[in-house]
N, C-alpha and C positions, 0 to 999 in steps of 0.2 A: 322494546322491553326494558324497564328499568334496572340495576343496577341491585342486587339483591341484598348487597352489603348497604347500601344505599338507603333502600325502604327499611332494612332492621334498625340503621342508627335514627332516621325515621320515626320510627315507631315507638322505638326505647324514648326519644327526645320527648313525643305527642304525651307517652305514657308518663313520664315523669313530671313532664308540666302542669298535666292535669292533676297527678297528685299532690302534688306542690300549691297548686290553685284550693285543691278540697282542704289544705291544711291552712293558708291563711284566711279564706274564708270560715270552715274553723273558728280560728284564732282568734280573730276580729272579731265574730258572733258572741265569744263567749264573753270577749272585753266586753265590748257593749252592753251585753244584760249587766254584767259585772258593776260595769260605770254606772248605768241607770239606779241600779240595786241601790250602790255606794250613797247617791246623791238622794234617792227616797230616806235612808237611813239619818242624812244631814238635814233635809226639810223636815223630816218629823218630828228630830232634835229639836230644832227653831220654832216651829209650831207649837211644841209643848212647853219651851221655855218662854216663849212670848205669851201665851194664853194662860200659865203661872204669873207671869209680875201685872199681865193685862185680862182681865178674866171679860170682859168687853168684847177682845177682839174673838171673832168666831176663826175655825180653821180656812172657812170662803174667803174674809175678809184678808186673813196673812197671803193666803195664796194668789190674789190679785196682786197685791203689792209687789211679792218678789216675781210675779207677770208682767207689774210696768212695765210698757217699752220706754216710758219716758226715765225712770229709775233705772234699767237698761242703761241707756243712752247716755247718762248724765255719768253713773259710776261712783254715785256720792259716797257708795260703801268701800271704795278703795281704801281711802283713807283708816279705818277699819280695821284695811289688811285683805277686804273682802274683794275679788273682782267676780263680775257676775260673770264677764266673759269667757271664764275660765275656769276651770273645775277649780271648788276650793278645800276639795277633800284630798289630804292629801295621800288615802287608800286609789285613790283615781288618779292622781299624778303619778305615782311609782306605776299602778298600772297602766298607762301610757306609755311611758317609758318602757317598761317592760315587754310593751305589745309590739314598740319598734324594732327594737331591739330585737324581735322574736322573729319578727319580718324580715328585719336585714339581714338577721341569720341567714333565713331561707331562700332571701333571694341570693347571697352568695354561693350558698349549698346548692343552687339550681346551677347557677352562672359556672360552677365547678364541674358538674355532672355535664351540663351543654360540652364545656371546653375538653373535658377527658372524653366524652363519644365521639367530639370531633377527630378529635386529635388518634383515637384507636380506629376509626373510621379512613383517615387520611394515608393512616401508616399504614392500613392494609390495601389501599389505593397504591402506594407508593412502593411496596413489596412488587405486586402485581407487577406496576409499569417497567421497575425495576427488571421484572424478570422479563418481560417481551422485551424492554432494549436490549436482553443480553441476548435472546432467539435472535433477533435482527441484526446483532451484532457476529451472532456464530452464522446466521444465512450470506453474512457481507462479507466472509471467511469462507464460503462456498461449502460450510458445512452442513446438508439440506438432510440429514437422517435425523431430525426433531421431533417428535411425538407431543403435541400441542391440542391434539381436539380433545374438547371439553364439553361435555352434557348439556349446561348449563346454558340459559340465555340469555345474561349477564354482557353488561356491552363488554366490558375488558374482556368477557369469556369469547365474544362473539369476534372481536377483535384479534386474540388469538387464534380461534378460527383461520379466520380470514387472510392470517401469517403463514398458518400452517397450510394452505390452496395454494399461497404464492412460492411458498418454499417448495414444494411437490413440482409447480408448475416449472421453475426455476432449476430445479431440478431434472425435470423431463428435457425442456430447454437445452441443458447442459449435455446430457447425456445425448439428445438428437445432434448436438453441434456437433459433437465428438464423434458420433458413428457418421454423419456427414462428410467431415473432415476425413475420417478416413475412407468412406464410398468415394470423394474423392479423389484422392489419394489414392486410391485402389484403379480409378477411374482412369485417369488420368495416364497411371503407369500401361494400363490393358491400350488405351487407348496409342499411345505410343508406340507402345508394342504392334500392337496390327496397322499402324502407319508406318512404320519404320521398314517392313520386309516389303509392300508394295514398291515404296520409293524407292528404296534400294537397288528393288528390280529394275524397277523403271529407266532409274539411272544408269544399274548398266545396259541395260538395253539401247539407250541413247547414245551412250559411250561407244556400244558396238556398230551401229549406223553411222558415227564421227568416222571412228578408225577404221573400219573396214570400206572403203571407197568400191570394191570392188563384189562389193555383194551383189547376187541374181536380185530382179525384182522380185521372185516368191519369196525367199527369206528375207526383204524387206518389209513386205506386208505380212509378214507371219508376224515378226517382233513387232509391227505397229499393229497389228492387231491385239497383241501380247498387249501394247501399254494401251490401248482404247481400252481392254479388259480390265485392268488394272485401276485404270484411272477412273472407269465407270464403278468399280467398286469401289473406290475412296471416297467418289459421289454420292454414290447408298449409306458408306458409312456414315459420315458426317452429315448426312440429312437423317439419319435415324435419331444419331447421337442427338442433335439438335433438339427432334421431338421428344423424345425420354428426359431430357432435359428439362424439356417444359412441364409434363408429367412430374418428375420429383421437384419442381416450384410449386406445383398446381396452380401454373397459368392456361392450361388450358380452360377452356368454355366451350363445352360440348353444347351442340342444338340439338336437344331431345326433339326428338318428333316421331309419330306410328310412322313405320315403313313398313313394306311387304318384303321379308325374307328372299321371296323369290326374285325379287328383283335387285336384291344385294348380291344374290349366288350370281346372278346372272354377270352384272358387272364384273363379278371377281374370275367369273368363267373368259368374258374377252379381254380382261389385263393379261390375261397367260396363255392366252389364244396360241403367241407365237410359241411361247417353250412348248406346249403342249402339244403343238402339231411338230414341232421339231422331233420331239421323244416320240411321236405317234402315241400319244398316251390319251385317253379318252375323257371327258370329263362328267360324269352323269350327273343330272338334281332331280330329286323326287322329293314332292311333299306336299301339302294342301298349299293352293296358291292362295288361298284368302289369309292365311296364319301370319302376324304382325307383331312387330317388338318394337317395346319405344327403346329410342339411340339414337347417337349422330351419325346420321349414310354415312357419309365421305371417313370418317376414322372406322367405322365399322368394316366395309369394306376395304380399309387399306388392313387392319386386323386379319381379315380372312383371307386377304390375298397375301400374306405371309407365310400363314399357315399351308394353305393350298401349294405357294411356290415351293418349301420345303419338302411336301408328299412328291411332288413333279422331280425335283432334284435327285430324292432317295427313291424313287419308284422305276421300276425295270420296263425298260421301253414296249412298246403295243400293248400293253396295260391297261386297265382301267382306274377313276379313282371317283368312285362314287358319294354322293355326299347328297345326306338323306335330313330331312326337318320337321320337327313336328313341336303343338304345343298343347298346353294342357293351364291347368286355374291356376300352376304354381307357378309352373315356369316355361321357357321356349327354348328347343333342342334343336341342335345343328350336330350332325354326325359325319367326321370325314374321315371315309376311312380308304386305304390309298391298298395297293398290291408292290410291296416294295422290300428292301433288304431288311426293314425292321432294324429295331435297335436293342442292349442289351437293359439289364435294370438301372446297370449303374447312367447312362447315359437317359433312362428316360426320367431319372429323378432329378437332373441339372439343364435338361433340357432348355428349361426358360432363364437358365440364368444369363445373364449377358456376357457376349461374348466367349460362350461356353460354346467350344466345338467338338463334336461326337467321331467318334474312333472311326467311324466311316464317311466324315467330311469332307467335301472337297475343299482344295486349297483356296479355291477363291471365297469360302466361306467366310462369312464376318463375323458370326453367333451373336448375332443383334437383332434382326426379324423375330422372331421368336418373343423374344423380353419384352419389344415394343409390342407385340398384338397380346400379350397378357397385359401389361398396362391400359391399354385398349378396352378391352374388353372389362377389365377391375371399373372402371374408368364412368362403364354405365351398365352397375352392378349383377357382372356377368363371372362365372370362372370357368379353366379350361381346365380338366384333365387327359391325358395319355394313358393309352394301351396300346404295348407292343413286344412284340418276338424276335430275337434275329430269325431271316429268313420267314417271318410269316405276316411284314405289313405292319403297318404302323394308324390306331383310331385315335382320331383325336374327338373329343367331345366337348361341346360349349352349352352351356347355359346360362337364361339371361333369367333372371330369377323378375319376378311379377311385385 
């Protein structure tokens, strides 16, 4: 789209050329009759002075004469004073003169009007740019609160646009690095923290196996059992961290594809095989086995078997923990819901936060499963909510929305 200041100076330019044009054409037209008029007025004179001293000559005959092209040509009436070539009236030389004169008025009077539209045209070109170098110059100053859009579809208008998306963008930018920077930062510190008490163990537990030479073999393998424990949860941790990691890059690449439900429950039923015969805790599935969700198996099921291990942890041994599916045109529902100590409100609203451990956690707890299977699940546009009581169980419910 053009330039709206643009097409008006434009327009005014078109518009006053053309009147400019009606007025020397005009001008010129009227000279002309004028001229002609002038010089009928001076043949007639001649014709009637001649045809007095010469009564002979007829009006045909003078009018050939001063028609020679050879008489023309020759100019014998110069001498006279007379030039044919040349008007010899001299109401037609002044107006000539006159008619140039009147001309070059107007062509200046145009050449003025061009130069002043340009020039009101330019300045308001030059306002404009003025004012985006100074937005670019306040956005190079990280000042992005600029209110820049304009109605208008005007390239300078469309061009501030286009300042005020980058400034927003620049903006958001800013603001993600900073809340980054401190998830970091936040990150990092938690992260330390629940490195630091394992190792610490570990350490003295080592120290203890150095210095004490005379330990029974049970309390040797008690405390290596102590750091096998330990150190397999440092291995959980830092393999979660890892993938949540990936998650807030958004380097993962999930491979969508239909799976059967039933056979993702199924999976997540023999990863827990052992805690769950350990607990004697049962693990039910009920649900149409033809019912399908598109997602990536292999995250999907690490997702549920998070959730699953956590019901298994907080749930009271020879238990059940049933877990029910079903779908419908919106969405596909997964219900787990567990027989266990429950938890209170405040704990089921931080649940997924990372690293967040619940008043009835065990120490070997990392509060990292949890964050990683809502990721998970956001992941391939699914959400989880909680329902739960102390003392009455704990439902978690997922949906993968269609």
């Amino acid at each position: 789209m053009k330039n709206k200041d643009f097409r008006l100076s434009l327009i005014y330019s078109l518009i006053i050329t053309l009147f400019l044009i009606i007025i020397l054409i005009t001008i010129n037209y009227k000279t002309i009759k004028q001229y002609e008029y002038n010089n009928n007025i001076i043949i007639s004179k001649i014709i009637n002075d001649v045809q007095e001293e010469y009564p002979e000559f007829d009006d045909i005959k003078i009018i050939e004469i001063l028609n020679d092209e050879e008489l023309k040509k020759d100019n014998i009436l110069k001498k006279y004073g007379v030039n044919l070539n040349d008007s010899f009236s001299k109401a037609n030389q002044k107006l000539i003169k006159s008619t140039i004169i009147k001309d070059i008025t107007i062509i200046i009077i145009y050449l003025i009007l061009t130069i002043l539209i340009l020039c009101v045209f330019n300045h308001k070109e030059n306002k404009k740019i003025k004012k985006i170098t100074n937005y670019i110059k306040e956005i190079n100053n990280q000042n992005y609160e600029l209110d820049i859009l304009s109605n208008s579809e005007e390239d300078l208008s469309l061009l501030k646009n286009e300042i005020y998306k980058t400034a927003i963008t620049l903006n958001e930018q800013a603001i993600l690095l900073t809340k980054d920077k401190n998830t970091l930062k936040d990150s990092l510190s938690d992260i330390s923290h629940q490195l630091k008490t394992p190792l610490t163990s570990i350490t003295l537990m080592i120290d203890s196996l150095k210095d004490n030479k005379n330990l029974s073999d049970e309390n040797k393998n008690k405390i290596l059992n102590n750091i096998h424990r330990k150190i397999s949860n440092i291995n959980f941790l830092v393999h979660s961290l890892l993938k949540l990691s990936k998650f807030d890059a958004n380097t993962v690449v999930f491979k969508d594809e239909l799976n059967k439900i039933e056979d993702i429950l199924i999976e997540v039923k023999d990863n827990l095989s052992i805690l769950s015969d350990l607990k004697d805790i049962t693990i039910n599935i009920k649900g149409n086995k033809k019912d399908k969700i598109y997602c990536d198996y292999k995250w999907q099921v690490e997702a549920i078997t998070n959730i699953v291990k956590n019901c298994l942890e907080y749930s009271n041994p020879s238990t059940n923990i049933n877990i029910y599916y079903e779908s419908n045109d919106l969405f596909s529902k997964i219900i787990i819901r567990d027989n266990g100590i429950g938890m209170d409100e405040y704990d089921v609203k931080h649940i997924f936060d990372r690293f967040y451990k619940g008043k009835n956690s065990s120490s070997d707890s990392v509060g990292i499963g949890l964050a990683l299977s809502k990721s998970i699940v956001e992941k391939d546009n699914g959400y989880i909510t909680v329902d739960s009581k102390l003392g009455k169980g704990t439902t978690f419910i997922i949906k993968y929305l269609r």
